[in-house]
Steps between C-alpha positions, in 0.01 A plus 500: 500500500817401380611608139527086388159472565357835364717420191321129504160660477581775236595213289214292569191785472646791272351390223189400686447856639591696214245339290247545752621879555473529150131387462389722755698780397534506155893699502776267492719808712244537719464080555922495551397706765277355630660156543795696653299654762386149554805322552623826730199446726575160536892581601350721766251283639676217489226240563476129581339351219322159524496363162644554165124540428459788783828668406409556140121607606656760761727672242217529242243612771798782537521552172115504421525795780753706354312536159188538671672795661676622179154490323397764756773701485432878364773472306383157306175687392682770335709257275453150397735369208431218357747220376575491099498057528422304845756215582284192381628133355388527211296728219169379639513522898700849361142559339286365806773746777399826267160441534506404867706858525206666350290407824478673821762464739284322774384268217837465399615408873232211550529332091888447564473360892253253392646395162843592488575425897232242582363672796129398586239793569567468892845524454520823287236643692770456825789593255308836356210597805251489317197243630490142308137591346617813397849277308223288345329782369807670394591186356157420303543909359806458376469199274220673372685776485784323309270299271353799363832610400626209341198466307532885406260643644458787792446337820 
């Protein structure tokens, strides 16, 4: 892959994949990462992409991987900082992204492909492994999930 085009695509999905590293992991150091490793993968691989469309689903199937993989870690169990403000627009998505943080990170992973990315169930269940019922499941707990905590309460 020629460094134009890798330079094209860190311009166009950066932001896209350190949000969604973010979600799922929870450490903005660990999300740079993350993203990094992403991008690296895709200067080594150096594939043929189809579509803007498959392009930017590739690189955040790769990057869904990676924190998949970094949530297993040994070393990720024994620490797990957590961030002092998440990067939101304003004071009440800030709100909303500290509660969201609160969740686990596999509830975490499917809330911000289907509302922050606009992935359907069948394509984060490509993106992530998982099976499209089991998405929609994940999916239905973690509203619930979230709605208990915005309302207070201990879901």
């Amino acid at each position: 892959m020629e460094s134009n085009r890798l330079e094209t695509l860190l311009f166009q999905y950066e932001n896209t994949l350190y949000r969604a590293a973010l979600a799922i992991l929870g450490d903005a150091h660990e999300a740079e990462d993350a993203v990094q490793d992403a991008f690296l993968r895709c200067l080594e691989k150096a594939p043929d992409f189809e579509s803007p469309a498959h392009e930017k689903a590739w690189l955040l199937r790769v990057t869904v991987n990676g924190c998949k993989s970094r949530l297993r870690s040994p070393w990720r169990r024994r620490t797990a900082p957590l961030l002092d403000t998440y990067p939101a627009a304003g004071p009440e998505e800030q709100s909303l992204m500290e509660t969201i943080g609160k969740l686990p990170a596999k509830d975490r992973t499917v809330l911000h492909l289907y509302y922050y990315e606009g992935y359907q169930t069948a394509e984060i269940a490509e993106m992530t492994g998982w099976r499209e019922g089991t998405v929609r499941s994940r999916l239905t707990r973690a509203r619930a999930k979230l709605g208990a905590l915005l309302k207070g309460e201990e879901p």
